[in-house]
C-alpha positions, 0 to 999 in steps of 0.5 A: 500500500502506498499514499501520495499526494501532489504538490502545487504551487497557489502563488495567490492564496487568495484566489485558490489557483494553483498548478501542480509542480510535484508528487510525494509518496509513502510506502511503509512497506518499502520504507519509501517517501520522496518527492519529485518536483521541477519549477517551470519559472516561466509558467511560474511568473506567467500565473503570478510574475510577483513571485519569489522564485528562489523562495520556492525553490528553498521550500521545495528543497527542504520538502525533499531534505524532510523526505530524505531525513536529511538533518538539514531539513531540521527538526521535521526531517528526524520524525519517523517516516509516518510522521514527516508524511503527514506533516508534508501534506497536512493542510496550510496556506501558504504558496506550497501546499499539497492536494489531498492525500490518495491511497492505492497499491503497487509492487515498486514504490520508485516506479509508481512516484515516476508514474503519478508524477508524469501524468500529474504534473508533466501531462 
């Protein structure tokens, strides 16, 4: 069993339009969480020109630093795999946010992020 959910980016919280920029998965099972994500800044600035692109980019680094348990992604990143899940993809307001988690089941965690994130984000 895994769970995932996709990353987007709300340059206006406000306005509640976002684009999706990545996908993160858990799988106990597999002892699996990552994130794969990319920035188009063209597409970013055509939606909001305002935005911060180095900003962004930080916060998604540090997205993936917390999957990895990477000591860098500070405190979050030395919870156990469950609980950095969770606290990645519980709710906020802010210019990352992540969708509502979805569950399903698969044999091969890495090849299952591929998928989801190449018709979630890249289609």
């Amino acid at each position: 069993m895994f769970e995932y959910a996709v990353i987007r980016i709300v340059p206006r919280v406000e306005r509640e339009e976002f684009f999706n920029v990545g996908v993160v998965l858990y799988c106990p099972e597999q002892k699996f969480l990552k994130a794969v994500f990319e920035i188009n800044e063209a597409r970013v600035m055509a939606f909001y020109p305002e935005t911060n692109i180095a900003l962004l980019h930080s916060y998604l680094c540090a997205f993936k630093l917390i999957c990895e348990g990477d000591p860098a992604g500070g405190p979050i990143s030395q919870l156990p795999m469950a609980e950095r899940f969770r606290w990645l993809t519980a709710a906020r307001s802010t210019i990352l946010q992540t969708s509502s988690v979805h569950s399903g089941l698969c044999l091969n965690a890495q090849e299952t992020l591929e998928r989801l994130y190449s018709r979630l984000v890249l289609d």
